[in-house]
C-alpha atoms as an extended CHARMM CRD file, in Angstrom:
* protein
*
        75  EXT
         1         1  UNK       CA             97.2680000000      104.3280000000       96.0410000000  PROA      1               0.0000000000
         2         2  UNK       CA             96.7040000000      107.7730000000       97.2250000000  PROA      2               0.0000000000
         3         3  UNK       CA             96.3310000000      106.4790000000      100.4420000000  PROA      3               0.0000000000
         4         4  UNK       CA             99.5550000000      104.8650000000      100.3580000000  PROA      4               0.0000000000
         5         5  UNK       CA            101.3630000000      107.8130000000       98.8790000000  PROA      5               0.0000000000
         6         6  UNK       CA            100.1260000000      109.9450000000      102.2760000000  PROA      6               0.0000000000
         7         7  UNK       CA            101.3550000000      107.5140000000      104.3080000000  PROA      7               0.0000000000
         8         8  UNK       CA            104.7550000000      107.5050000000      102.8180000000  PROA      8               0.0000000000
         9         9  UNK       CA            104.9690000000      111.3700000000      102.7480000000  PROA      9               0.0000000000
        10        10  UNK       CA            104.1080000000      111.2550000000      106.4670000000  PROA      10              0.0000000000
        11        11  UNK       CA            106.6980000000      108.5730000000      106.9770000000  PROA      11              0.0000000000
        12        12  UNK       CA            109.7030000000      110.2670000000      105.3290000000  PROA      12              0.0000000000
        13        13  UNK       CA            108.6770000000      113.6280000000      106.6550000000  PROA      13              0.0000000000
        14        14  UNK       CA            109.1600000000      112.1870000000      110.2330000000  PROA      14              0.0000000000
        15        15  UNK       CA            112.2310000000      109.7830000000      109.5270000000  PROA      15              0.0000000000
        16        16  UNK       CA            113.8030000000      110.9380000000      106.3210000000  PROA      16              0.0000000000
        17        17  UNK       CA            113.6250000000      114.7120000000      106.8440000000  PROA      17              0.0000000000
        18        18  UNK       CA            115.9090000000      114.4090000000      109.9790000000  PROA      18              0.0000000000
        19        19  UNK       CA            118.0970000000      112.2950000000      107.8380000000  PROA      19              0.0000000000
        20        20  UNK       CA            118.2850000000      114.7900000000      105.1050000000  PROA      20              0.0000000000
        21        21  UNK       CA            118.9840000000      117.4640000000      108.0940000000  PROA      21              0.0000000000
        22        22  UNK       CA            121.7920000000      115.0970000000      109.4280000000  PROA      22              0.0000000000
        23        23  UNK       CA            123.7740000000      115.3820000000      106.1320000000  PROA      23              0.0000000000
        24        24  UNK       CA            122.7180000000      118.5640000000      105.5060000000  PROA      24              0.0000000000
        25        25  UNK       CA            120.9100000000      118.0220000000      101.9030000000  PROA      25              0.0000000000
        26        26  UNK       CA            119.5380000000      121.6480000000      100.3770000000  PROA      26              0.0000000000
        27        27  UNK       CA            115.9760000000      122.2710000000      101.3200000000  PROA      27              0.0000000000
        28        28  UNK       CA            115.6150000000      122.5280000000       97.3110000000  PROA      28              0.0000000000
        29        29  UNK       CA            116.6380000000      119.2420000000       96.7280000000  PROA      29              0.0000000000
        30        30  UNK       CA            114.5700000000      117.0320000000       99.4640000000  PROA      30              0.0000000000
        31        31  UNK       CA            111.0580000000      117.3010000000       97.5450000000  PROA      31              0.0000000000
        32        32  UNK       CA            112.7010000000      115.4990000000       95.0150000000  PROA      32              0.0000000000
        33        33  UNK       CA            114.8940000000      113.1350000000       96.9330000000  PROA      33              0.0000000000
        34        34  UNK       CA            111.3230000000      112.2060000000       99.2590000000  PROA      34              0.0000000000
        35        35  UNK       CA            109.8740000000      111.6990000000       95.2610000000  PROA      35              0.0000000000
        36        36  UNK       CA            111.8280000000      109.3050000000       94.2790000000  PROA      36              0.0000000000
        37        37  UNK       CA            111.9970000000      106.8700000000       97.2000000000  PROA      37              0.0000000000
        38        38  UNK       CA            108.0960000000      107.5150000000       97.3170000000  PROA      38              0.0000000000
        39        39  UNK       CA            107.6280000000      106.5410000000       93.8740000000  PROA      39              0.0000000000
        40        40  UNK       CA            110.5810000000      104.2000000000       93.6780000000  PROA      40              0.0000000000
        41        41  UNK       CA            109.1610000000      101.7720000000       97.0240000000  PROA      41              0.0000000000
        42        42  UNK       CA            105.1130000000      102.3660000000       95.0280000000  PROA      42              0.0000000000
        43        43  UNK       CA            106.7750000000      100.7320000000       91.9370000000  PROA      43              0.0000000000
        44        44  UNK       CA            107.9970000000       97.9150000000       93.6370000000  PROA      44              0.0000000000
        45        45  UNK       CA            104.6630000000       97.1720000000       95.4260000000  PROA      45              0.0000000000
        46        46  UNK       CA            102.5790000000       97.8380000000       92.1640000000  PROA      46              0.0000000000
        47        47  UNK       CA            104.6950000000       95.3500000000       90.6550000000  PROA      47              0.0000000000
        48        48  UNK       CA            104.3500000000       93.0140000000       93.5010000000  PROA      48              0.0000000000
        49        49  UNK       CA            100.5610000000       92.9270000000       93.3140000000  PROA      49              0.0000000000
        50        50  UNK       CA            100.5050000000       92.6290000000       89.0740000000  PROA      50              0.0000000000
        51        51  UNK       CA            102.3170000000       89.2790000000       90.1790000000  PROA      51              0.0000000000
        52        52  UNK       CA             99.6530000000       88.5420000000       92.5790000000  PROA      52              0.0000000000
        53        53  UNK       CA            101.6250000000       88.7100000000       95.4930000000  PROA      53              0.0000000000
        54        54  UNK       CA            103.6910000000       85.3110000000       94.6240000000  PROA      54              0.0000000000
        55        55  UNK       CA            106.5270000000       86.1680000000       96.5760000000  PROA      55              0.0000000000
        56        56  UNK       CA            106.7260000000       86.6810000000       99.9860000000  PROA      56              0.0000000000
        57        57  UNK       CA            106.5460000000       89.7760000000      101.7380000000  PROA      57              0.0000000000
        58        58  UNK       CA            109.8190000000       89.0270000000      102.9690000000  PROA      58              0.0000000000
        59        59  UNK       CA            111.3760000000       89.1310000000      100.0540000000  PROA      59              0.0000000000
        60        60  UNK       CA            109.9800000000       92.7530000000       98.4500000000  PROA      60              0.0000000000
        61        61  UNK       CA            110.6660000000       94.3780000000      101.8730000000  PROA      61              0.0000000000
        62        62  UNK       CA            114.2080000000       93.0320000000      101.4640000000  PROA      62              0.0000000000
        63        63  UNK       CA            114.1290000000       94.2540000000       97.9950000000  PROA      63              0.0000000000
        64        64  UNK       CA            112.8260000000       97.6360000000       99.0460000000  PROA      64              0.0000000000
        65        65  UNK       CA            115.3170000000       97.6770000000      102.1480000000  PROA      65              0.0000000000
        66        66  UNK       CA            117.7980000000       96.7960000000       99.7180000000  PROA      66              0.0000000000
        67        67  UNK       CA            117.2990000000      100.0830000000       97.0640000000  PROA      67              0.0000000000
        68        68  UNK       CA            117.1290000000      102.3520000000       99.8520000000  PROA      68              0.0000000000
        69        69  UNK       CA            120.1530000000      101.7680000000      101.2800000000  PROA      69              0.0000000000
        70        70  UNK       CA            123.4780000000      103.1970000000      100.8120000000  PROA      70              0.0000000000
        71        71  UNK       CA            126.6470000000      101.6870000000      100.2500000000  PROA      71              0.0000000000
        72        72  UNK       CA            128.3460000000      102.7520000000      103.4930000000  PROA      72              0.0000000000
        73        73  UNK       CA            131.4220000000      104.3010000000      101.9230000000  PROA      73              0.0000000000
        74        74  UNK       CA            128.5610000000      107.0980000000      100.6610000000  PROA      74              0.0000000000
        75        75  UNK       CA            127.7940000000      107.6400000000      104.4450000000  PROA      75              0.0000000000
């Protein structure tokens, strides 16, 4: 898990943080924006696994795609 948590900080520092620079989000709020998508896409694949992995991988990255996303009236 801890693992998995580094990766994810090293992915959203390199995709999300331009992002958050693009729509220019307050340095004081992005360590807790980064948080809760971290946390948020863990959850999802904890869950996944207590199910023992009966659904496809297909479907929880569409799930995950699906909870990051913003409606694109937001954008």
């Amino acid at each position: 898990m801890l693992q998995l948590n580094q990766s994810y900080s090293q992915l959203f520092q390199h995709v999300l943080m331009p992002i958050l620079d693009c729509y220019q989000v307050p340095q004081e709020e992005r360590k807790y924006i980064m948080s809760f998508y971290i946390q948020g896409i863990i959850a999802i694949i904890t869950q996944w696994l207590k199910d023992d992995c009966k659904e496809g991988i297909e479907l929880v990255m569409q799930v995950i795609q699906r909870c990051i996303k913003q409606p694109k009236e937001n954008l």
